[in-house]
C-alpha positions as CSV (number, residue, x, y, z in Angstrom):
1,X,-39.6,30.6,33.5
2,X,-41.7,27.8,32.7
3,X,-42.5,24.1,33.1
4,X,-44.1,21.3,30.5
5,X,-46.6,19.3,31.4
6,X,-47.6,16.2,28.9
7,X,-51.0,14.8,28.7
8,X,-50.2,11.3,30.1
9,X,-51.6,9.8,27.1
10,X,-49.2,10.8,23.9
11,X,-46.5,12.5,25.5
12,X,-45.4,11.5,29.3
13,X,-47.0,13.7,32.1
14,X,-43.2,15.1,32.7
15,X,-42.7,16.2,29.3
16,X,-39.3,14.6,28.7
17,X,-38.1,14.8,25.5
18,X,-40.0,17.9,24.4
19,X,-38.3,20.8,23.2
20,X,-39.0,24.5,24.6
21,X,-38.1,27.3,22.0
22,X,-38.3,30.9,22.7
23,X,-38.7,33.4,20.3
24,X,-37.6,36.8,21.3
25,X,-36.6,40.3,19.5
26,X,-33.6,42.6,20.7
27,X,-33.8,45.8,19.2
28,X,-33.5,44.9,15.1
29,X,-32.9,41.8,16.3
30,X,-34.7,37.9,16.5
31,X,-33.3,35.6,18.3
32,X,-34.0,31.9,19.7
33,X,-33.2,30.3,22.7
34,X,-34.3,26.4,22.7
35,X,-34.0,24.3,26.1
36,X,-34.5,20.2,26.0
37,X,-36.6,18.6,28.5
38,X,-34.5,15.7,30.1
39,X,-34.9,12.8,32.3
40,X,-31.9,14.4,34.4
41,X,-34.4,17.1,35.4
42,X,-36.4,15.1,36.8
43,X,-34.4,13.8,39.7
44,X,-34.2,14.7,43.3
45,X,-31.0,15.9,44.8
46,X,-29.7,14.7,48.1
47,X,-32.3,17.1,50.1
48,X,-35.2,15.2,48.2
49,X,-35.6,18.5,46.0
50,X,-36.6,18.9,42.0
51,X,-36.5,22.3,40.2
52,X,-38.5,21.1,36.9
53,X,-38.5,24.5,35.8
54,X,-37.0,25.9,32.1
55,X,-35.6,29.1,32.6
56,X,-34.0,31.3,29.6
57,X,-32.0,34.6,30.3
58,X,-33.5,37.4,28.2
59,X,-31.2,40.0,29.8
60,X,-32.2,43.8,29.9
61,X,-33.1,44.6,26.4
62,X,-34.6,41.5,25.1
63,X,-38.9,41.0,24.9
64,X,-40.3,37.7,24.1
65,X,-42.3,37.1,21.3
66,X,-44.0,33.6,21.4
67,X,-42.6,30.3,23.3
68,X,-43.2,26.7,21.3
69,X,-43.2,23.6,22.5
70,X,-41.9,20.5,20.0
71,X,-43.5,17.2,22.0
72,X,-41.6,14.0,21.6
73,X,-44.9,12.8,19.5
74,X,-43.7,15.6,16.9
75,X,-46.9,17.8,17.8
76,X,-45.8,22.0,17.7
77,X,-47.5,24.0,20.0
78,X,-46.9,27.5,20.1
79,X,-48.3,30.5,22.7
80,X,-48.0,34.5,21.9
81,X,-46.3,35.9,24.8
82,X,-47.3,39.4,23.7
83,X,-49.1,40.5,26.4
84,X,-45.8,39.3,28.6
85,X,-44.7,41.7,31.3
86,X,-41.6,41.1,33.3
87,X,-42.4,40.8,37.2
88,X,-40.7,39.0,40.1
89,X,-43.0,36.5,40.4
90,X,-41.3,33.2,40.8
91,X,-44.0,30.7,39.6
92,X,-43.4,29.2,36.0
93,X,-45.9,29.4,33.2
94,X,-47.4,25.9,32.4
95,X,-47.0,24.7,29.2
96,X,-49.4,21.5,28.6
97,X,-50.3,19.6,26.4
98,X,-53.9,19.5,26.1
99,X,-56.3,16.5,24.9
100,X,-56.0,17.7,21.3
101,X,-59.4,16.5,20.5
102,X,-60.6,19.3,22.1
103,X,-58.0,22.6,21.2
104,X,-60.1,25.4,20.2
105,X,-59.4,27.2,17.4
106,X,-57.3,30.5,19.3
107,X,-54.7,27.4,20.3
108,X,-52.3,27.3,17.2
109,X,-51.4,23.9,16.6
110,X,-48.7,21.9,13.8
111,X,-49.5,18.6,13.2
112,X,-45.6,16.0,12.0
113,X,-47.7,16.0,8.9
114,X,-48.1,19.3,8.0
115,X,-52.1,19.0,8.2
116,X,-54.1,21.5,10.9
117,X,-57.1,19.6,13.2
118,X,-59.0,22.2,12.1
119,X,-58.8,21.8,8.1
């Protein structure tokens, strides 16, 4: 489970319009799962509740690999999730975008261009 988070600045704080996609392996297998972020999340049912969460089934057998995020600006951002372990734990991982002036290095980062920040 997850949820986006946009700077405020380059992409809207709610991250509408950005693109999750999961990368996970099933035995010989890779597969990918991709989930848009919508403005239809975003709004309250009649209780005054929001789930903003992205959730993908991985099933028994499946381990993720790395989660990317495509922002509506065209910036990729991808995280390992190698050291994942499954637990029971309800709370999403945050997936923000970060003032990119500022990324370190260890953050791999695509640019609509092609070029890397850290040329």
């Amino acid at each position: 489970t997850f949820s986006v988070k946009g700077d405020g600045k380059s992409v809207n704080i709610y991250g509408i319009g950005a693109v999750v996609i999961l990368y996970t392996k099933v035995e010989q297998w890779d597969l990918t799962q991709f989930r848009e972020v919508s403005s239809y999340q975003h709004t309250s049912d009649k209780y005054g509740c929001k789930d903003d969460r992205i959730i993908f089934g991985l099933g028994q057998r499946a381990v993720p690999i790395k989660v990317a995020v495509r922002w509506p600006n065209g910036i990729l951002q991808e995280w390992s999730l190698g050291e994942w372990k499954f637990t029971e734990e309800v709370n999403p991982i945050e997936l923000a975008l970060k003032d990119l002036s500022r990324v370190p290095s260890s953050v791999p980062t695509s640019y609509p261009t092609g070029e890397s920040m850290h040329a």
